[in-house]
C-alpha positions in Angstrom: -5.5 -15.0 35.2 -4.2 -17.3 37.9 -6.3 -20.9 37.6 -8.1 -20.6 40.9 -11.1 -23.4 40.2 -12.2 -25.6 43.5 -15.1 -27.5 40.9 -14.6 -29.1 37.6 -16.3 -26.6 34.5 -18.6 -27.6 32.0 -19.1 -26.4 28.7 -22.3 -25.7 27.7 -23.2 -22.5 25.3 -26.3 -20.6 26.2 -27.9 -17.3 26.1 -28.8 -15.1 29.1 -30.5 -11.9 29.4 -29.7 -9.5 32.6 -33.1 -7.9 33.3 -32.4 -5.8 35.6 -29.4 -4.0 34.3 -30.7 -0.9 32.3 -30.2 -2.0 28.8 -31.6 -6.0 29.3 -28.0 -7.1 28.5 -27.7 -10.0 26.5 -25.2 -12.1 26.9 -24.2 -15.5 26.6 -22.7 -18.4 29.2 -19.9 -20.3 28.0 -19.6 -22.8 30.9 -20.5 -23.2 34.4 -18.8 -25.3 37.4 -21.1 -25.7 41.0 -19.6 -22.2 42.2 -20.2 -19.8 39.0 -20.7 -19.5 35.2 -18.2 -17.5 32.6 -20.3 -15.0 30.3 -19.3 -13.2 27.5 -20.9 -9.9 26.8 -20.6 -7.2 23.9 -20.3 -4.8 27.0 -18.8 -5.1 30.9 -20.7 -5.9 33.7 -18.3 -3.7 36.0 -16.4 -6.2 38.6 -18.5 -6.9 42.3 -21.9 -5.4 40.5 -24.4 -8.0 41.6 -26.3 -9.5 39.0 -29.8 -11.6 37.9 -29.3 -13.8 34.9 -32.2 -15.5 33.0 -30.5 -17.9 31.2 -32.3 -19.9 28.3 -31.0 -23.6 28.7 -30.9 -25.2 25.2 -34.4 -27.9 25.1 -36.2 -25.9 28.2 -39.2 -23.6 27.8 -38.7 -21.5 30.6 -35.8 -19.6 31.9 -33.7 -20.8 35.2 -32.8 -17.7 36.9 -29.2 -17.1 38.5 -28.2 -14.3 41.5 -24.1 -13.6 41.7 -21.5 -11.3 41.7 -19.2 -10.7 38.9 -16.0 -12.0 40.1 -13.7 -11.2 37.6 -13.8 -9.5 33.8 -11.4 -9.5 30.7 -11.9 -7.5 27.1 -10.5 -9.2 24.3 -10.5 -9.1 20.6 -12.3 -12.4 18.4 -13.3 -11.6 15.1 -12.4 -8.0 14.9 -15.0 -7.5 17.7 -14.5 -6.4 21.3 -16.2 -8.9 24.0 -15.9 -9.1 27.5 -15.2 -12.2 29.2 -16.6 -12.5 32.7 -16.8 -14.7 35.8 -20.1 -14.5 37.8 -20.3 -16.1 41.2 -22.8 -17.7 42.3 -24.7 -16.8 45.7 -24.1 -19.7 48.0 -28.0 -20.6 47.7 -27.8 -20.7 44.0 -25.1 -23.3 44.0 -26.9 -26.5 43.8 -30.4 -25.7 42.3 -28.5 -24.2 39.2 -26.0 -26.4 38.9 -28.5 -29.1 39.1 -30.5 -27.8 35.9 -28.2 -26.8 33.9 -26.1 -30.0 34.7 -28.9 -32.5 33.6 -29.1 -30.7 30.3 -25.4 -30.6 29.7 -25.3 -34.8 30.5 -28.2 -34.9 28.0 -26.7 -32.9 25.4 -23.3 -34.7 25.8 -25.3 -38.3 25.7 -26.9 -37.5 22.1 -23.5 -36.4 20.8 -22.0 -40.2 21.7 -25.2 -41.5 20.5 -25.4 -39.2 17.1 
């Protein structure tokens, strides 16, 4: 896949849960930049579906919901296992609320790493 990033990306592992497709999907987020998030998922999310994440930022009690689109998707192999990497995003009102969040947490979690 062609490297096609206008924002810097951030890792930062976390789960998610997709509540409205029909099996409550869980997946997890990898990393996330202002415009989107990469998820991995034990199943696709078919490409342009619009989707709801709930995702469970590491240290908060309640979830911080995301609306996109997946953008792109990939299956791969890690551990014997078949996973889907995808790219979801983000609806243009989404960008700075989530990015915000999840953002603050990340410079936390990077902060006690130094400090540890």
């Amino acid at each position: 896949m062609d490297e096609r990033r206008k924002h810097e990306r951030f890792n930062l592992v976390m789960d998610a849960l997709c509540p409205k497709d029909e099996a409550h999907k869980r997946v997890r987020v990898r990393n996330f930049s202002r415009e989107g998030l990469g998820i991995i998922s034990e199943g696709p999310i078919p490409e342009g579906v619009d989707v709801e994440l709930e995702l469970m930022i590491p240290g908060e009690s309640t979830p911080v919901i995301a609306a996109g689109r997946i953008a792109w998707i990939m299956n791969e192999k890690a551990d014997g296992e078949k996973q889907y990497k995808m790219g979801v995003k983000l609806r243009d009102s989404e960008h700075g609320g989530i990015f915000s969040c999840i953002y603050k947490r990340w410079m936390r979690m990077k902060s006690q790493k130094e400090d540890g």
